[in-house]
Backbone as JSON, one array per atom type, in Angstrom:
{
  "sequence": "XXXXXXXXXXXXXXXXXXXXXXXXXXXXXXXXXXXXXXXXXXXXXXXXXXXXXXXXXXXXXXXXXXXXXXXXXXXXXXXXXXXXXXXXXXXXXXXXXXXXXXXXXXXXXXXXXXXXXXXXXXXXXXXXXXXXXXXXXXXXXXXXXXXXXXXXXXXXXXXXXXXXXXXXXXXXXXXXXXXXXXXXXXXXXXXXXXXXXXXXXXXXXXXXXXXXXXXXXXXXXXXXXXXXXXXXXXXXXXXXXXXXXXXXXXX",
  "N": [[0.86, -1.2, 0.0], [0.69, 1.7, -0.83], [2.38, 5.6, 0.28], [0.14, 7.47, -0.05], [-2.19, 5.86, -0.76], [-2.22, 5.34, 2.06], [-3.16, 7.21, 3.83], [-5.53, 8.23, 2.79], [-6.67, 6.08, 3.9], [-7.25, 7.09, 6.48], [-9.2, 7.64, 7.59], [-12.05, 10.23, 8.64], [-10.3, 13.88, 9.09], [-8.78, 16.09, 10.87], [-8.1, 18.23, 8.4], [-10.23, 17.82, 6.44], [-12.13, 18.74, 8.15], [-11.37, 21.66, 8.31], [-11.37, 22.04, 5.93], [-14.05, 22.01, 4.9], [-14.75, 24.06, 6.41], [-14.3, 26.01, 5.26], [-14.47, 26.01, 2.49], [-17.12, 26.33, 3.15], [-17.58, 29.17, 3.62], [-16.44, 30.53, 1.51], [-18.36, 30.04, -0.45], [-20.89, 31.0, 0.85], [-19.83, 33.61, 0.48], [-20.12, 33.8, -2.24], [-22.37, 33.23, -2.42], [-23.61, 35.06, -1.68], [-22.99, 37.58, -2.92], [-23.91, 36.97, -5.86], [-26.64, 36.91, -4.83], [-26.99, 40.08, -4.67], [-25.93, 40.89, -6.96], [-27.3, 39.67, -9.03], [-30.58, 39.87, -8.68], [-33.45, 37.57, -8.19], [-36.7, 38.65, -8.8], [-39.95, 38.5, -8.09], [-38.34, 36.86, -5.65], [-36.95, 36.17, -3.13], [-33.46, 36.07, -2.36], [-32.63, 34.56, -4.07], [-30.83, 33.96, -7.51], [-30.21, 34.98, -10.53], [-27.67, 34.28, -11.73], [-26.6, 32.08, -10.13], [-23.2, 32.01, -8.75], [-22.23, 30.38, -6.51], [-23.29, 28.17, -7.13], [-21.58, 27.13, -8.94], [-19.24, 25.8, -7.77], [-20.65, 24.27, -5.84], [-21.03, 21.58, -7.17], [-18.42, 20.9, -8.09], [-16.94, 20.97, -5.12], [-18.63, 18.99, -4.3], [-17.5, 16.33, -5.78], [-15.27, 16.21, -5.1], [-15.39, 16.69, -2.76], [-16.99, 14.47, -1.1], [-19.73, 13.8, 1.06], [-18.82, 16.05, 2.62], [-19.35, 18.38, 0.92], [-21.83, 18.67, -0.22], [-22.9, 19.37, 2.31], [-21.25, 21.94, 2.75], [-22.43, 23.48, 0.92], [-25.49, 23.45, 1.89], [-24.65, 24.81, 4.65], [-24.24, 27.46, 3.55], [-26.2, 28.29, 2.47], [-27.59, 29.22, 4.14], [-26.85, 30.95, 5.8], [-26.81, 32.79, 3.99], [-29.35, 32.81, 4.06], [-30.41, 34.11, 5.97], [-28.95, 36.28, 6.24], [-29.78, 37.71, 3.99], [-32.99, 37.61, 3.3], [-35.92, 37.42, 4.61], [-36.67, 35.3, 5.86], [-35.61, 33.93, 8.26], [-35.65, 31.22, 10.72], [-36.86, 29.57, 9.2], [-35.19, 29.55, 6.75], [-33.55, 27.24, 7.52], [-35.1, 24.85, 6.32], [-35.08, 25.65, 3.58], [-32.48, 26.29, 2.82], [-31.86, 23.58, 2.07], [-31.58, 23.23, -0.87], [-29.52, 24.04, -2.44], [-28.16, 22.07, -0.52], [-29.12, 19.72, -2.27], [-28.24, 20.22, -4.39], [-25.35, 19.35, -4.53], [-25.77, 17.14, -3.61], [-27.0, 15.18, -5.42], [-25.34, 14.87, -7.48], [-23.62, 13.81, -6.81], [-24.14, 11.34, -5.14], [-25.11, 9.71, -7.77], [-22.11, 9.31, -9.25], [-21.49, 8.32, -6.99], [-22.39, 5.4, -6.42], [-22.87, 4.66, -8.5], [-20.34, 4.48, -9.66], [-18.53, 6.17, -10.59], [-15.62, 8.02, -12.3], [-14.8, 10.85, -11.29], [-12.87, 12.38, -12.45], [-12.43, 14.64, -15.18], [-11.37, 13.06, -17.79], [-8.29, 13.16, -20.39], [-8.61, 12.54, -23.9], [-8.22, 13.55, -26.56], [-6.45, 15.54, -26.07], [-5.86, 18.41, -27.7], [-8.07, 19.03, -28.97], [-10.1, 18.95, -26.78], [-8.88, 21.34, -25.24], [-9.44, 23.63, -27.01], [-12.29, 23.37, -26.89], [-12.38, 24.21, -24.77], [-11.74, 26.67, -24.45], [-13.26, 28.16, -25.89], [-15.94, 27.69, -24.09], [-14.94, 28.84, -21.64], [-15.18, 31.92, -23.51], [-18.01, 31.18, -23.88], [-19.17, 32.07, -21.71], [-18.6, 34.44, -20.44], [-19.7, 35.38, -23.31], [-22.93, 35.1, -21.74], [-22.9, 36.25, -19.22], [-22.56, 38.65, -20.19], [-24.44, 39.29, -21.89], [-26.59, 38.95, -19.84], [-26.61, 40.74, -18.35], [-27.12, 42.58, -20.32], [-29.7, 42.44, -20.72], [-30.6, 40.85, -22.94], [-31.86, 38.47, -24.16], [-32.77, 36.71, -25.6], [-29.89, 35.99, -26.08], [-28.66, 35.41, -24.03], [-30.15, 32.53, -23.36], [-29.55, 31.32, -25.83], [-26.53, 30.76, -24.84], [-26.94, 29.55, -22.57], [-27.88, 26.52, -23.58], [-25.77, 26.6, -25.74], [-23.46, 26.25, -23.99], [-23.93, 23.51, -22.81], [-24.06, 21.93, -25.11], [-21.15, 22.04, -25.34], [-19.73, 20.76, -23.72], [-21.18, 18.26, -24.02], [-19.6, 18.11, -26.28], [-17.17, 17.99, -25.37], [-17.03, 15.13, -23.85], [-17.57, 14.0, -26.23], [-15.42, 14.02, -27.59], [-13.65, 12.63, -26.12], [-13.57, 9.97, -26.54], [-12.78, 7.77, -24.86], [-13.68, 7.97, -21.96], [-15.78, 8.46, -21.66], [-18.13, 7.9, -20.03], [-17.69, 9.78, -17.24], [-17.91, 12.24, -18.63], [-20.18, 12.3, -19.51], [-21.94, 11.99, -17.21], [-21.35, 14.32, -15.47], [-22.71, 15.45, -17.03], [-25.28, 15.46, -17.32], [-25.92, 14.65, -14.57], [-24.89, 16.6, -12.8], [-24.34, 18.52, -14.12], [-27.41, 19.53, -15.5], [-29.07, 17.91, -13.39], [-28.13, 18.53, -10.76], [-28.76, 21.32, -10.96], [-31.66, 21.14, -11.74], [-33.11, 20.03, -9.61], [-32.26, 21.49, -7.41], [-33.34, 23.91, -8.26], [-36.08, 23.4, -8.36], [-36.68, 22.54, -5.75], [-36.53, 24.87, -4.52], [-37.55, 27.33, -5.03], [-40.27, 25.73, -5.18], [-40.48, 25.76, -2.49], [-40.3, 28.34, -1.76], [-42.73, 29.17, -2.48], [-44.17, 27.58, -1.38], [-44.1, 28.34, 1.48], [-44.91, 30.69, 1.1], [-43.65, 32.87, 0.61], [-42.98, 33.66, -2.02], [-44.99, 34.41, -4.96], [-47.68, 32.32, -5.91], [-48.04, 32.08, -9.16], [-46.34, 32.94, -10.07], [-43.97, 31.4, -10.11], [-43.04, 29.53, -12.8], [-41.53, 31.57, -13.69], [-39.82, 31.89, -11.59], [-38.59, 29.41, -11.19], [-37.38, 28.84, -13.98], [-35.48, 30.98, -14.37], [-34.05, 30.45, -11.94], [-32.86, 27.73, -12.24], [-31.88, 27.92, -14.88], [-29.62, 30.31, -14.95], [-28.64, 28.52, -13.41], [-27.65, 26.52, -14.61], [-25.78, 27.29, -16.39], [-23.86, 28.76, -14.83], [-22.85, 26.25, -13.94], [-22.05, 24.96, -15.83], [-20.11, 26.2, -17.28], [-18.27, 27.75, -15.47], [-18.31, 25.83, -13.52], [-17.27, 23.17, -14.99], [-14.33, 23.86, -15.86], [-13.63, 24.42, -13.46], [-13.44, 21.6, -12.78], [-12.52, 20.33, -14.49], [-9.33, 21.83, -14.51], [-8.62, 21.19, -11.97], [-9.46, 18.7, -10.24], [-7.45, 16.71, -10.98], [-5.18, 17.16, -9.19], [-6.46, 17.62, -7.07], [-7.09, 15.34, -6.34], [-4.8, 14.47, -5.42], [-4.12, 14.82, -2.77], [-4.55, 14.84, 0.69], [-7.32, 15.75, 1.1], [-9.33, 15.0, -0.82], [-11.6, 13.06, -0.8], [-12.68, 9.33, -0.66], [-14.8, 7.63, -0.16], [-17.83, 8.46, 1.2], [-17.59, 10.64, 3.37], [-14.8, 10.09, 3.8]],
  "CA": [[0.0, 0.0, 0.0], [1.76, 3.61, -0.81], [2.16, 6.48, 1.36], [-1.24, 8.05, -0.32], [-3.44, 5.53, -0.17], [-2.62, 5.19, 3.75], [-3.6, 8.63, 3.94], [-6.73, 8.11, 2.02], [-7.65, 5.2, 4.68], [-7.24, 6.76, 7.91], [-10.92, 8.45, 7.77], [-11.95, 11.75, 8.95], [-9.16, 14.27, 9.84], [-8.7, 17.54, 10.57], [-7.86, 18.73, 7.41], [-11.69, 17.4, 6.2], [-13.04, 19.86, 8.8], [-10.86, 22.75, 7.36], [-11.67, 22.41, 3.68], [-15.31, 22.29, 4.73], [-15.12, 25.05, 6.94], [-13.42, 26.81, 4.08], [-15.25, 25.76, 1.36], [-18.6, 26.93, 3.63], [-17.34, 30.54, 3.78], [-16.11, 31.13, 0.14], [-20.11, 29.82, -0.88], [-21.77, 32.14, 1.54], [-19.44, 34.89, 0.22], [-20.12, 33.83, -3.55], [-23.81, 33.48, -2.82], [-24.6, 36.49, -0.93], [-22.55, 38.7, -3.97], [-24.66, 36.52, -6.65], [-27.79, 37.54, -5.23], [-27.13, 40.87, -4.8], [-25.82, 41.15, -8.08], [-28.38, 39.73, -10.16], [-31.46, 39.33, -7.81], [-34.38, 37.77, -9.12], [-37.67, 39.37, -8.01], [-40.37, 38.38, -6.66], [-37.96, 35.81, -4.98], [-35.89, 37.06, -1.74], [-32.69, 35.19, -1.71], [-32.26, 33.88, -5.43], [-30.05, 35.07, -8.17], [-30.48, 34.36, -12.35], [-26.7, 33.92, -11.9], [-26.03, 32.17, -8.91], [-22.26, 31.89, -9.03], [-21.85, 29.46, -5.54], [-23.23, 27.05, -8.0], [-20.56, 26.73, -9.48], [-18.92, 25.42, -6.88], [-21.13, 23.29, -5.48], [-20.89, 20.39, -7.64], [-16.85, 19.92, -7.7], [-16.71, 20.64, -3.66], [-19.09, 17.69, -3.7], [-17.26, 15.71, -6.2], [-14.2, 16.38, -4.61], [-15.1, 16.26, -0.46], [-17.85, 14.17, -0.51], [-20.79, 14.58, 2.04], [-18.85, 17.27, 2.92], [-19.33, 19.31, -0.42], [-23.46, 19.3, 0.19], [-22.95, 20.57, 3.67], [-21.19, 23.72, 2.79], [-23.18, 23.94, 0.11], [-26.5, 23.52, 2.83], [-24.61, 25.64, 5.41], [-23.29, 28.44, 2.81], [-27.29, 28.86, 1.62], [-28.33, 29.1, 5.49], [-26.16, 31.81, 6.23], [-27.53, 33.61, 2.73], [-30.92, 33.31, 4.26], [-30.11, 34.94, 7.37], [-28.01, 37.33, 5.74], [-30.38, 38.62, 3.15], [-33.84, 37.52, 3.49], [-36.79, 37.67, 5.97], [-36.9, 33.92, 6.2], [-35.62, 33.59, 9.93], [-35.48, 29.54, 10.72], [-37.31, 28.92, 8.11], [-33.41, 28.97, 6.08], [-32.73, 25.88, 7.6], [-35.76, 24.21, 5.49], [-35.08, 26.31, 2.02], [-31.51, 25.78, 2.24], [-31.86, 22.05, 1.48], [-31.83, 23.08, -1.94], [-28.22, 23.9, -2.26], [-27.56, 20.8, -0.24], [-29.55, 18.94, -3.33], [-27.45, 20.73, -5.61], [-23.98, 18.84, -4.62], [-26.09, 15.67, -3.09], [-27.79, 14.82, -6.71], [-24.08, 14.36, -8.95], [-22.37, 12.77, -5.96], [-24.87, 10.26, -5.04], [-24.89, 9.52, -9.0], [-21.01, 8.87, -9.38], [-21.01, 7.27, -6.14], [-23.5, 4.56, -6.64], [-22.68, 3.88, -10.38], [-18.72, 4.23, -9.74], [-17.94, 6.79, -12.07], [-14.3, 8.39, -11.9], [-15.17, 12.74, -11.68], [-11.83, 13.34, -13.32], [-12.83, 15.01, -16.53], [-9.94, 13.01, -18.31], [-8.75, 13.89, -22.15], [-8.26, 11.63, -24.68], [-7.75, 14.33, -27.27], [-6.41, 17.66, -25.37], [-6.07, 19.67, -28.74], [-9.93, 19.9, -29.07], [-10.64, 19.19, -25.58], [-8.53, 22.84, -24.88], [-10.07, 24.36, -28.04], [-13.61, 23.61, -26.72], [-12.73, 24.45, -22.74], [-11.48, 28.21, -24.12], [-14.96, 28.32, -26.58], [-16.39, 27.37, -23.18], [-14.5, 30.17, -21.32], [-16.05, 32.53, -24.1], [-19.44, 31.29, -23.72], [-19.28, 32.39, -19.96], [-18.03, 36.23, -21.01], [-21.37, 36.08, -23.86], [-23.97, 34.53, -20.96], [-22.7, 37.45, -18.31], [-22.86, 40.07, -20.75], [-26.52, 39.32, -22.14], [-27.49, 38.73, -18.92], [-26.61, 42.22, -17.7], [-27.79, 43.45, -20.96], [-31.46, 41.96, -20.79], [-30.65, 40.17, -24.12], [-32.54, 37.25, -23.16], [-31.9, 35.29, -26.62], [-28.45, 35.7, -26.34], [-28.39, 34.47, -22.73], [-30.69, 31.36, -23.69], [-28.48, 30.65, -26.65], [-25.4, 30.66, -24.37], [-27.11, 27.8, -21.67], [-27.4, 25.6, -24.42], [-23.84, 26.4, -26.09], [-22.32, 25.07, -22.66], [-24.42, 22.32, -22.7], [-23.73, 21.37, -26.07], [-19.56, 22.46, -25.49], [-19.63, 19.86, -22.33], [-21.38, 17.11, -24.37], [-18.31, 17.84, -27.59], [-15.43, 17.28, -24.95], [-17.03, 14.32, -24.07], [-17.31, 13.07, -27.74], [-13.61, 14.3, -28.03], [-12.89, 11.77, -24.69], [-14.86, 8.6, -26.27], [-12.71, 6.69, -23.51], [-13.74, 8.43, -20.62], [-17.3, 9.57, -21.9], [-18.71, 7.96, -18.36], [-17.46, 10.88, -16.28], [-18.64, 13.62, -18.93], [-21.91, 11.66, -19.6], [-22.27, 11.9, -15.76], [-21.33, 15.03, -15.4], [-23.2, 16.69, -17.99], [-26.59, 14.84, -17.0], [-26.33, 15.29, -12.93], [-23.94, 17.61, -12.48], [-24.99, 20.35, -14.76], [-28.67, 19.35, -15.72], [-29.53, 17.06, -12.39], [-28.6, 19.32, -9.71], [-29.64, 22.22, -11.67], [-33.01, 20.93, -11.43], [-33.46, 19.73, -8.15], [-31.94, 22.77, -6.64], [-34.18, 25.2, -8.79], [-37.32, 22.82, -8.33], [-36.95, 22.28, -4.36], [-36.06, 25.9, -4.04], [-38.72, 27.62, -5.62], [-41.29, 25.16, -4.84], [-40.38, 25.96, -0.89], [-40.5, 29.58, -1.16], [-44.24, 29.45, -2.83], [-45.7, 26.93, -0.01], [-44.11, 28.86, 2.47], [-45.13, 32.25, 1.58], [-42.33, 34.31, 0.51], [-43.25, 34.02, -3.4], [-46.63, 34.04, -5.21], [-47.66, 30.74, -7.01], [-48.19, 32.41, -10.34], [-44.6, 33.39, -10.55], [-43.3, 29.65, -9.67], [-42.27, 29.1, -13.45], [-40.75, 32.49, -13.79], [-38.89, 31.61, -10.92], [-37.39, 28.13, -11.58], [-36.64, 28.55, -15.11], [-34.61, 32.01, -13.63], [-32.93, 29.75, -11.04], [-32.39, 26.4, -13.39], [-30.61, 28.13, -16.14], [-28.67, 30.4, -14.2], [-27.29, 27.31, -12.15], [-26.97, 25.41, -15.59], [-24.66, 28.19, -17.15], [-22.35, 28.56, -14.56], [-21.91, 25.02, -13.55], [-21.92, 23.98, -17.41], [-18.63, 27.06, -17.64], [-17.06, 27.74, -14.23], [-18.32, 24.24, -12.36], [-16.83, 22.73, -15.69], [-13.34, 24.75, -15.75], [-13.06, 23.76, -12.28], [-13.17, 20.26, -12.93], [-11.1, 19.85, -15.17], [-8.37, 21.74, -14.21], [-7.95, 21.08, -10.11], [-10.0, 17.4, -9.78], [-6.48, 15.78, -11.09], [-4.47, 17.63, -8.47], [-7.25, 17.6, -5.34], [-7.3, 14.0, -5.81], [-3.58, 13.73, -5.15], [-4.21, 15.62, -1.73], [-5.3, 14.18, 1.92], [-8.4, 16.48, 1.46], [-9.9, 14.31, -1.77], [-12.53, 11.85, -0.33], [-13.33, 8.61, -1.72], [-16.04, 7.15, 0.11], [-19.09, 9.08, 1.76], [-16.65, 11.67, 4.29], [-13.28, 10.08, 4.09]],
  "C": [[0.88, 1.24, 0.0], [1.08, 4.23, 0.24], [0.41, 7.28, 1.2], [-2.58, 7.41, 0.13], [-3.5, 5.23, 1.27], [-3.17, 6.45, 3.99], [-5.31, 8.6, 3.83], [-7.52, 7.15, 3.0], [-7.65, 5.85, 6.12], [-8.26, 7.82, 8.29], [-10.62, 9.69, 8.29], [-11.03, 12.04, 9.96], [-9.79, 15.48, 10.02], [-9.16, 18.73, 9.03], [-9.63, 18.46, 6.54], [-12.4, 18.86, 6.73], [-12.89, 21.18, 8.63], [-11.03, 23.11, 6.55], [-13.29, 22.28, 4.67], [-15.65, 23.83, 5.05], [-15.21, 26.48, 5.84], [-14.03, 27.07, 2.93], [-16.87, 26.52, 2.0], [-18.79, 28.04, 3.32], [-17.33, 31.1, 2.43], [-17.71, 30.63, -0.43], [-20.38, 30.69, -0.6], [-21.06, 33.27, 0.84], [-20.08, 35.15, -1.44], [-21.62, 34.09, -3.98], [-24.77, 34.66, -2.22], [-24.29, 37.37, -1.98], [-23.61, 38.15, -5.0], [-25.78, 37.38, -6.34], [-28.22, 39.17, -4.84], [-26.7, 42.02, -5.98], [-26.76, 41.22, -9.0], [-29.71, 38.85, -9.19], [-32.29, 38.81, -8.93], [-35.51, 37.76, -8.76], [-39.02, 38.77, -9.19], [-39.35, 37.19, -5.29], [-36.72, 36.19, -4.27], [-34.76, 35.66, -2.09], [-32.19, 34.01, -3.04], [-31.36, 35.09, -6.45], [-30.09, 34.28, -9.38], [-28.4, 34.01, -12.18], [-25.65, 32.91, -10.91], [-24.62, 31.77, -8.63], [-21.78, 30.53, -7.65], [-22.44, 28.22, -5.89], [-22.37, 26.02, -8.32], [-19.3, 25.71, -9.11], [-19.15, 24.08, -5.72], [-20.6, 21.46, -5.72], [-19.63, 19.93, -7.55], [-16.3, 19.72, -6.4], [-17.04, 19.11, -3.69], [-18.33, 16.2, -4.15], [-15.92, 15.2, -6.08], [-14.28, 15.55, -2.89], [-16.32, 15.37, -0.39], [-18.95, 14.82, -0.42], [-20.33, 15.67, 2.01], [-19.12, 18.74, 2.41], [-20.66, 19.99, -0.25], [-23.61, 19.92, 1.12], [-22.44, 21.61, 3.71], [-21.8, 23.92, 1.9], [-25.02, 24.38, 0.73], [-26.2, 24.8, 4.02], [-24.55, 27.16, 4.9], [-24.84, 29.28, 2.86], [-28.08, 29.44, 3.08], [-27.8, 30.61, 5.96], [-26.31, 33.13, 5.1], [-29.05, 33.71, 3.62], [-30.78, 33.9, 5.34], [-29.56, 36.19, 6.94], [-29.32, 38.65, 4.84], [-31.81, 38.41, 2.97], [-34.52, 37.65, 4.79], [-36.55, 36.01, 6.04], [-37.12, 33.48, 7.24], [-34.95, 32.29, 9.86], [-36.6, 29.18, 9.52], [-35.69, 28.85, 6.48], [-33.35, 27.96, 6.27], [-33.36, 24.65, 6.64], [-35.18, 24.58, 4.18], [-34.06, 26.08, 2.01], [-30.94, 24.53, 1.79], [-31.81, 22.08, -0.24], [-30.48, 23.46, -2.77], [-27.34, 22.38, -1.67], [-27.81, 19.59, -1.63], [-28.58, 19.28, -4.32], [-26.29, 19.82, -5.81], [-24.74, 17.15, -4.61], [-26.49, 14.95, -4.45], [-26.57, 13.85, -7.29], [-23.51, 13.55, -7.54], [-23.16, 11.19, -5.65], [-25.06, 9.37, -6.9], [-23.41, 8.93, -9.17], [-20.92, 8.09, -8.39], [-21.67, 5.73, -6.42], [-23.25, 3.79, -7.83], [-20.92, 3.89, -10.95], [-18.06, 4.76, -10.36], [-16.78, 7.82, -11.36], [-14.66, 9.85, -12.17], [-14.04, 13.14, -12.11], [-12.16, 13.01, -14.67], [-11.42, 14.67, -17.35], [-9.83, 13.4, -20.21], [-7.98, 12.79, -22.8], [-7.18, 11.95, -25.66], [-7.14, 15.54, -26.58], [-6.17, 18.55, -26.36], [-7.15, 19.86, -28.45], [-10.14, 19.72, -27.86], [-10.32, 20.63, -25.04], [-9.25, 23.55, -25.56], [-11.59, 24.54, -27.28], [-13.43, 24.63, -24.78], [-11.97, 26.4, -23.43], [-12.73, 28.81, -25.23], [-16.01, 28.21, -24.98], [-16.35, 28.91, -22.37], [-15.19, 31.6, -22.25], [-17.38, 33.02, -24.2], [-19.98, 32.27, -21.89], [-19.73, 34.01, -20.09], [-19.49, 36.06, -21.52], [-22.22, 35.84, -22.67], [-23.78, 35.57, -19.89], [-23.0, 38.78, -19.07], [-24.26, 39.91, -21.31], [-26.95, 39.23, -21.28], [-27.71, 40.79, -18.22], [-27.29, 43.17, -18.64], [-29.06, 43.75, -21.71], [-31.29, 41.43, -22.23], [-30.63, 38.67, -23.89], [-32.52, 36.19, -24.31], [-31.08, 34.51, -26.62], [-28.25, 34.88, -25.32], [-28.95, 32.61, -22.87], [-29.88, 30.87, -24.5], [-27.15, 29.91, -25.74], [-25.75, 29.36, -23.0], [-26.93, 26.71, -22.49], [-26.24, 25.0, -25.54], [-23.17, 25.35, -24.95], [-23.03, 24.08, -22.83], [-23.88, 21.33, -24.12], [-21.98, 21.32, -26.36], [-19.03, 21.19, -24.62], [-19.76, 18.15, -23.55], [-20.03, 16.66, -25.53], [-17.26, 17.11, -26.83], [-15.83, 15.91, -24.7], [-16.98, 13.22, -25.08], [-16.1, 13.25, -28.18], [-12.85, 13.22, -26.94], [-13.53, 10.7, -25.06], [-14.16, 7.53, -24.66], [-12.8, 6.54, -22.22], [-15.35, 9.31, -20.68], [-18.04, 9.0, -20.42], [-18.58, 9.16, -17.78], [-17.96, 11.51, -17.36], [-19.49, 13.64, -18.94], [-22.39, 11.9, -17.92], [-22.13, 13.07, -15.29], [-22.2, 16.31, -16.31], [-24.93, 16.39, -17.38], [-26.83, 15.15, -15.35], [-25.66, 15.78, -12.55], [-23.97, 19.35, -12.94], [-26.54, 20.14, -14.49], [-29.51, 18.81, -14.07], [-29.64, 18.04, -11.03], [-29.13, 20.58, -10.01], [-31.04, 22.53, -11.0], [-33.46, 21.02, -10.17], [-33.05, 20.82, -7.76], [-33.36, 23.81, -6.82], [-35.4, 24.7, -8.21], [-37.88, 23.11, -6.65], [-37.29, 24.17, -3.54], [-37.05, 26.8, -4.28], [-39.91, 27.48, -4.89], [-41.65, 25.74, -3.2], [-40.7, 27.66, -0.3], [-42.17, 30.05, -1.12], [-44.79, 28.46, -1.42], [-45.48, 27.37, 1.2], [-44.66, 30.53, 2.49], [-44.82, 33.09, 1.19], [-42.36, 34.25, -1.06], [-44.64, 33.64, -3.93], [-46.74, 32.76, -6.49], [-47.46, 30.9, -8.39], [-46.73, 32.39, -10.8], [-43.94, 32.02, -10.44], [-42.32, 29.49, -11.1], [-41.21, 30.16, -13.47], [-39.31, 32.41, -12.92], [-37.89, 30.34, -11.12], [-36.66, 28.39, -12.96], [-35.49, 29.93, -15.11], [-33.33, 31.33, -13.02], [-32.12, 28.6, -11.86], [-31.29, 26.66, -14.48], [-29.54, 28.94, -16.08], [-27.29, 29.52, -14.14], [-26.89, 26.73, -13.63], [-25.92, 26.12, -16.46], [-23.41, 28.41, -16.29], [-21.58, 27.23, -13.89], [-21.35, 24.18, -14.89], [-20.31, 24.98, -17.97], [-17.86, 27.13, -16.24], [-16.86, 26.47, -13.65], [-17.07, 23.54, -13.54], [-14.95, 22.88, -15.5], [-12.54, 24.1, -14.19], [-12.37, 22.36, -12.31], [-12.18, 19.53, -13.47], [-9.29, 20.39, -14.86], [-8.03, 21.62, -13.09], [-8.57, 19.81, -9.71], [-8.45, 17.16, -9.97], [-5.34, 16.54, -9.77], [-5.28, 17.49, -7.3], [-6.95, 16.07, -5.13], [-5.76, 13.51, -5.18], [-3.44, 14.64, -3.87], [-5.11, 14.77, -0.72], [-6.92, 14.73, 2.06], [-9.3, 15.65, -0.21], [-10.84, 12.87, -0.82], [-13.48, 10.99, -1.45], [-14.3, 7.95, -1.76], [-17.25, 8.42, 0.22], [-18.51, 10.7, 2.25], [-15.41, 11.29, 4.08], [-12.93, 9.59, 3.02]]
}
């Protein structure tokens, strides 16, 4: 057994409780600027861009459990921060926790390796700085109510994600898995739970419900389909060679 994988077996450390703590803080910071960047109204506490998205999914795919829980604590500390909510946060932020819990429970379960590996890296780079691009158009139509352009640019990443995978046929598991519950999967569930929770509690009016998810949904699916992406690929092959990479559940 190498020095790593003893590392890798001797369950929760310190260093676990550090990167969470860590990872909790830089969320809350990413998702309190999100939604006071690009709020989206009638809905206290949402953002058409929400950038701690982004984030979500490779914490989780990276730390585990621990990825959903700063992603659960990050959104808790947003509802306190910037909404009326109160304790009612601790319910609505379950929808952030869904966000990481969705793709991890997915790779875990069905065994799939989250390093976005490259078969080809000419076109795999080519598409990941077309990618990078799409990010730039999808921020700038968004700011500049060009609501085509922005729609165009969710389904660019989506369709830029699915190329590298057809540029990786020998590793299309992880992109196929990543593109399906990682972009699309928690996407959903996040937007769906999140939404849904603010209308039966109160704090948004039913009518508005689609306005609101398909706000929150494509948001989350633009910057986890360009930054979450970006992430992945370039810092999974390096986290994993670190005591803070978890391969079971927590450790």
């Amino acid at each position: 057994m190498s020095q790593t994988e003893e590392v890798f077996k001797r369950g929760v450390s310190w260093m676990h409780i550090v990167t969470f703590a860590i990872a909790t803080g830089v969320s809350a910071i990413l998702a309190i600027y999100a939604v006071f960047a690009v709020p989206v109204a009638p809905f206290p506490g949402v953002s058409g861009l929400y950038f701690a998205a982004a984030i979500y999914v490779p914490l989780s795919l990276w730390l585990g459990m621990w990825g959903p829980l700063a992603g659960y604590f990050s959104c808790v500390i947003l509802g306190f921060a910037t909404t009326p909510f109160g304790p009612f946060s601790f319910v609505w932020s379950l929808c952030d926790f869904f966000e990481g819990l969705i793709p991890l429970v997915a790779f875990k379960l069905f065994k799939v390796d989250p390093e976005l590996k490259m078969q080809r890296p000419g076109i795999t780079w080519a598409l990941f700085g077309l990618l990078v691009l799409d990010l730039i158009l999808g921020v700038i139509s968004y700011a500049l109510t060009w609501s085509e352009v922005f729609l165009a640019s969710i389904f660019l990443s989506l369709i830029i994600v699915i190329l590298m995978g057809a540029a990786n046929p020998k590793y299309w598991k992880s992109w196929i898995f990543y593109a399906i519950f990682g972009i699309i999967g928690g996407a959903f569930g996040s937007a769906l739970f999140g939404i849904g929770t603010l209308v039966l509690g109160g704090f948004a009016p039913a009518e508005a419900f689609w306005v609101g998810f398909l706000g929150w949904f494509i948001g989350d699916v633009l910057v986890i389909g360009t930054i979450g992406t970006i992430l992945m690929i370039a810092l999974t092959p390096r986290i994993k060679r670190t005591p803070i990479y978890v391969r079971g559940w927590f450790s």
